[in-house]
N, C-alpha and C positions, 0 to 999 in steps of 0.2 A: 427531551428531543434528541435525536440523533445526531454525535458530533458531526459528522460527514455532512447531513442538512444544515445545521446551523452555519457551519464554514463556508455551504454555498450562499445560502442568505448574505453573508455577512460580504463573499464578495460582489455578489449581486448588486450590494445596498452601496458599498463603494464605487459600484461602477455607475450606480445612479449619481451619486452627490460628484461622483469629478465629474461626469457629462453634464451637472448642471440642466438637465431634463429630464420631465418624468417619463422617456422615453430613452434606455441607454441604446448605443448605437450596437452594431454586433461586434463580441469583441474576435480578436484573431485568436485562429486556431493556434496555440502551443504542441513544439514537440515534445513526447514522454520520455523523460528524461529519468524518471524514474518507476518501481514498480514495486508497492507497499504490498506484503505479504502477509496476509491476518490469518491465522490457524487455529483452530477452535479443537479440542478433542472430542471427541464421536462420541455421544451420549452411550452408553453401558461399556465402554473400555474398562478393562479392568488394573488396576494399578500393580499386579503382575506381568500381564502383557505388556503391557508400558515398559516396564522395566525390563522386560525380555531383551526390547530390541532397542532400549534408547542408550546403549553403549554404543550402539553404533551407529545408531542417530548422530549424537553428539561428534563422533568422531566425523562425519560424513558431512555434518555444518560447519564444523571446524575449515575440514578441507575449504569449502563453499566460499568460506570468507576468508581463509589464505589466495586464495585465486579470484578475488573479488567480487564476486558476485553475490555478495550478503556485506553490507556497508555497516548495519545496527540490523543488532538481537536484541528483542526486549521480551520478557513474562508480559502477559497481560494480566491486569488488579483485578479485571472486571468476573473473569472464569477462566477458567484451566484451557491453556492457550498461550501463543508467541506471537508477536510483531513483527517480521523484518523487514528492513528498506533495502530493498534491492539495484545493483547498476546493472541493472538491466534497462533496454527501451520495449521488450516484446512478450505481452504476457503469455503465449505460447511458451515463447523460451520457458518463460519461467514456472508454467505448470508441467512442460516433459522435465524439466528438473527436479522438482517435487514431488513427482510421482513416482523417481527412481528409487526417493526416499524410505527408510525402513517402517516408520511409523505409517505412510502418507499408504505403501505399500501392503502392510499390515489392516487399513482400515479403521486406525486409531485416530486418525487426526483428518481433519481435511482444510481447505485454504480456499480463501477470495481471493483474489489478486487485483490492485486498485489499479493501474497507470495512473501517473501522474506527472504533473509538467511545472513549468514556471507560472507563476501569478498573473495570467490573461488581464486582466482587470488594471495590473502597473502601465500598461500599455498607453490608456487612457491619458497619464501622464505626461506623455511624450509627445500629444497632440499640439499643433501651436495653438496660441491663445487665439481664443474667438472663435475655436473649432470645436 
């Protein structure tokens, strides 16, 4: 099952059990406070090309994340691919930035960009008792 669904599930099922009915109420909009950046490589890249341009890929992310705006790099386990958590709030921002990129540029790589915000569902918490 897909991490992404199961996390929704799971806050779903939270926001059932604190509302205490099998009806949750709506929760409040959250601001995106962040913007996860999953990059997958473009099926037939070839791992020359890659390397053509990823010295200066890498120097180019470097910059990214001296000037904050790449918080966490990770590899992805699952296929040839990177993670970042971005301090970004605007997934525009963050795809004209990734497109200046040399890989992103080249056709080698391409990227989702998730927004994402604080845990809507803690909110629920904050209600007074008997509400």
């Amino acid at each position: 099952m897909n991490l992404i669904f199961r996390r929704l599930l799971l806050a779903s099922a939270l926001s059932l059990s604190l509302a205490g009915t099998s009806q949750a109420a709506p929760l409040p909009t959250v601001p995106t406070t962040k913007i996860i950046a999953i990059g997958t490589i473009t099926p037939g890249s070839t791992q020359e090309a890659i390397g053509a341009v990823l010295p200066q890929e890498v120097r180019e992310t470097v910059q990214l994340h001296l000037d904050g705006k790449i918080e966490q790099w990770n590899v992805r386990n699952d296929t040839l691919g990177v993670v970042f958590v971005l301090n970004m709030t605007s997934v525009e921002e963050a795809k004209a930035i990734f497109a200046r990129m040399p890989l992103d540029r080249a056709g080698l790589i391409s990227f989702e960009f998730i927004p994402v915000g604080p845990l809507s569902p803690l909110s629920l918490l904050l209600a007074p008792a008997g509400h």
